[in-house]
C-alpha positions in Angstrom: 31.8 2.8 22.0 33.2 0.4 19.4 34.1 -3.6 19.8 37.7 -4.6 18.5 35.6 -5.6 15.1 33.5 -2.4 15.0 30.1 -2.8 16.1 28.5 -1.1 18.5 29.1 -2.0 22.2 26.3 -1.5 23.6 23.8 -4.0 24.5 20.7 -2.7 24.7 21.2 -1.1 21.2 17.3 -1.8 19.2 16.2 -0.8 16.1 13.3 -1.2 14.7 12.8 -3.9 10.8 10.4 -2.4 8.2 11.1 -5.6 5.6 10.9 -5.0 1.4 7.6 -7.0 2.0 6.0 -4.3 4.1 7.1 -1.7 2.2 5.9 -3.0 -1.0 2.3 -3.7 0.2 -0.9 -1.4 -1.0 -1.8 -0.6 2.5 1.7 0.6 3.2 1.6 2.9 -0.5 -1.8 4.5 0.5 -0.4 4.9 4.3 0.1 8.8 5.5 3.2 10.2 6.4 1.9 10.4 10.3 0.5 6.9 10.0 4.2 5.6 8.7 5.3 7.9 11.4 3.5 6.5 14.2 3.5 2.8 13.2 7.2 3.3 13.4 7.2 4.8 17.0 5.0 1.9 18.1 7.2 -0.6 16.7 10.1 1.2 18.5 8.2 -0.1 22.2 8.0 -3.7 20.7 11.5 -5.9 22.4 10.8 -9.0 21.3 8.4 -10.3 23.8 5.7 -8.5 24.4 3.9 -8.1 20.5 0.2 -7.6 22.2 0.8 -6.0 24.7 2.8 -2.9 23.7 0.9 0.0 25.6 0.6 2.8 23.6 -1.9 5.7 24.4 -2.9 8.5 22.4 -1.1 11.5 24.8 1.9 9.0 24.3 2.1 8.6 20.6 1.5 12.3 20.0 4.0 13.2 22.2 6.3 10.6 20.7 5.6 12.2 17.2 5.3 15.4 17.8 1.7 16.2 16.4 -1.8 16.9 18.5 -4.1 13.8 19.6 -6.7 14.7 17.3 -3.8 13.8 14.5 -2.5 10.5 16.9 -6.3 8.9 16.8 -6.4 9.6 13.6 -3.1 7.8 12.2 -4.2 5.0 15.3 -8.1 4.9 12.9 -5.7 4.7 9.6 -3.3 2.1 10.9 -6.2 -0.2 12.5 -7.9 0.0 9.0 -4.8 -0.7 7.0 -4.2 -3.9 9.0 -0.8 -2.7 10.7 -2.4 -2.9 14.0 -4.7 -4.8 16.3 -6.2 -3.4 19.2 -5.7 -6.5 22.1 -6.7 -4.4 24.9 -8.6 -0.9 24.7 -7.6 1.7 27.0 -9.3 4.1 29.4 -10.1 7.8 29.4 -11.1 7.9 32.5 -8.5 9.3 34.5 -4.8 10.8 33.6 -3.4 7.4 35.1 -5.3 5.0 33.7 -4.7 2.2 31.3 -3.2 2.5 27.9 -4.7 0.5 24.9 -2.5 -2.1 24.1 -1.7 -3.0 20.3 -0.1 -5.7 18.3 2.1 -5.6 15.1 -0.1 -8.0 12.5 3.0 -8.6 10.7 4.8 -10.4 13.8 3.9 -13.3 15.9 2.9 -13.6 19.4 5.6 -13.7 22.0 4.7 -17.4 23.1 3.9 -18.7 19.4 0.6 -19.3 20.5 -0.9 -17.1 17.7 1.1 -17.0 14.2 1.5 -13.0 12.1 -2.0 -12.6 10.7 -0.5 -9.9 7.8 -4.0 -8.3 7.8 -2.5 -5.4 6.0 -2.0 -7.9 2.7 -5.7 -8.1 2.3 -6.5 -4.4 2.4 -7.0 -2.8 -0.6 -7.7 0.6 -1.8 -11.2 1.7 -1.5 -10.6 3.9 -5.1 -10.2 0.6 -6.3 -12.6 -1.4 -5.1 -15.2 1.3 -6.3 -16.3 0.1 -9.6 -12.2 0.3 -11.1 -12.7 4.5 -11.2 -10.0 6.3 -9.4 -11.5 9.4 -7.5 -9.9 12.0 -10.6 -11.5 9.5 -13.1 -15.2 10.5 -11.2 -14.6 14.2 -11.4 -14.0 14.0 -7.4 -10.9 15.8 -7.7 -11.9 18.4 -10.9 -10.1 22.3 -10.7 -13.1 23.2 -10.3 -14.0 22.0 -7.1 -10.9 23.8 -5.6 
């Protein structure tokens, strides 16, 4: 449903902002597709007023992005790294019911303002560069041979 002017009529329409900025930072080049992937699903549960406490677990995200928990943890590991995330609140494996971690977006304030973005994700940097300036193919890591 349409407005007299053309926009969407809904109310409770969301969508989720990946700024220029984001996109243009190292962390976000040397990213995997299921870490893009997941940090997108995340941001999906974030409305506005809860950055920090978004619950997300495991079982959840891989459900959400259709791949096994082995591969959720792992683009969860990757994102952490990266500085996309912050874990406020770990979760518990204790039981099918119990809590989910909770996370917050690094590129986005607190709800109350109390804590500004911290960006985290503009200070990493690649590990092939912070190795001495050789790339892994410039070591041999990556020769014909070794395949």
């Amino acid at each position: 449903m349409y407005d007299p002017k053309g926009r969407s009529a809904k109310k409770d329409d969301h969508h989720v902002r990946v700024y220029r900025w984001l996109q243009d930072s190292e962390a976000w080049a040397h990213a995997s597709g299921n870490e893009i992937k997941a940090l997108l699903y995340i941001a999906k549960f974030d409305f506005g007023d809860n950055n920090g406490r978004i619950n997300m677990s495991e079982r959840r995200l891989a459900e959400g992005i259709r791949v096994d928990r082995k591969t959720a943890r792992k683009a969860l590991r990757g994102l952490q790294e990266k500085g996309f995330l912050e874990c406020t609140s770990p979760g518990s494996f204790r039981a099918k019911r119990s809590p989910a971690a909770e996370w917050r977006l690094t590129w986005k304030s607190w709800p109350d303002r109390s804590r500004a973005a911290t960006h985290e994700y503009r200070r990493w940097r690649s590990p092939e560069k912070t190795s001495g300036g050789e790339t892994p193919r410039q070591r041999g890591k990556y020769s014909p041979s070794a395949f």
